[in-house]
Every structure is written in structure tokens, then in C-alpha cells.
C-alpha positions in Angstrom: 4.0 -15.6 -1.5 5.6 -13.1 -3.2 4.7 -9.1 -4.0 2.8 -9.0 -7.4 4.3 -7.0 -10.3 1.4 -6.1 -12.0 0.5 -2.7 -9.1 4.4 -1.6 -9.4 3.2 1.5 -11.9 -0.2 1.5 -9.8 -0.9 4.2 -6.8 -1.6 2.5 -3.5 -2.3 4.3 -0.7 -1.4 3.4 2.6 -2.9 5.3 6.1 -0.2 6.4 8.6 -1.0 3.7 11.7 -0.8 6.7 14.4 -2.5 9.8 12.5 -4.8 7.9 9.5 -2.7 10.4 7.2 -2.9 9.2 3.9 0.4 8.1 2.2 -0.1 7.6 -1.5 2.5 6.3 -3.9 3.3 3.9 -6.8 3.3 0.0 -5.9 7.7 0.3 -6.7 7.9 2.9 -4.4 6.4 1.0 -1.4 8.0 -2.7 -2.6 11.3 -1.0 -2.5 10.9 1.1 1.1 11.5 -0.5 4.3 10.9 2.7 6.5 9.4 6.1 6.0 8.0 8.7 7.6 4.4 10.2 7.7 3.8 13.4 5.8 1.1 14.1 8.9 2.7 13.4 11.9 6.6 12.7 11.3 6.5 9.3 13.1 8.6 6.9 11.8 6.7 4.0 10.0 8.7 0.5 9.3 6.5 -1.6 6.3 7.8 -5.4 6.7 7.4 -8.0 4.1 3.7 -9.1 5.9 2.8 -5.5 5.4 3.5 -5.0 1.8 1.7 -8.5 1.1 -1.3 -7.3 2.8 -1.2 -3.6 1.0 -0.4 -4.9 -2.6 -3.7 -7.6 -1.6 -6.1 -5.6 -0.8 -5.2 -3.1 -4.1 -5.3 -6.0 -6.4 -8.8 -7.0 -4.6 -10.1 -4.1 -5.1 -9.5 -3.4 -8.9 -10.0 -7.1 -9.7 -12.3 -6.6 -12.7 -14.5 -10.1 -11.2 -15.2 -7.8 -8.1 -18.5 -7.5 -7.7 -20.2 -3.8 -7.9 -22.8 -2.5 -5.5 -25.2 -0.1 -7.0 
């Protein structure tokens, strides 16, 4: 499975696993990163492949346009 194209000009955001700090940039930004570190807490964060897949998912799930909406 490979990372979609269509989020690259998209913001994602992505919580810091040790502090929840929010960590938002454009879907390019995170495809092309392979470490970083938290705004919050300065720790380190490595984003593998698995992790990316699992980011850009759950972005494209959530502004599918067939999503259902809760009123």
C-alpha cells in the first residue's frame, strides 16, 4: 500500500506519543520526514512507513465526503 497523493497540500495533524502535543503540518511534509522532534516536549519522534500509512488513513477517512455525519 502506498501513501496517497491527494493529502500532500492537506494539514494532518499528528499528537506527540509521550506529551499528546499536537504536531500539525502539510501531508508532504510528514511523507517526506523520517524523525522529528516535538514542539512540547523535545523528545525525539521516528514516523516509519506503518505510521505514515496509518496517519494519511485516518485523514482521508475522515474528510471522505461518503462519511457519514452525526447531528
Amino acid at each position: 500500500m502506498s501513501i496517497p497523493q491527494n493529502l500532500n497540500e492537506t494539514d494532518l495533524r499528528f499528537e506527540c506519543p509521550r506529551c499528546r502535543h499536537p504536531i500539525i503540518r502539510k501531508g508532504s511534509w510528514f511523507k517526506s520526514v523520517a524523525t522529528f522532534k516535538c514542539g512540547g516536549c523535545q523528545t525525539s519522534i521516528r514516523l516509519g512507513y506503518p505510521a505514515k500509512l496509518r496517519l494519511f488513513e485516518k485523514h482521508r477517512q475522515s474528510a471522505s465526503p461518503n462519511r457519514i455525519s452525526q447531528a
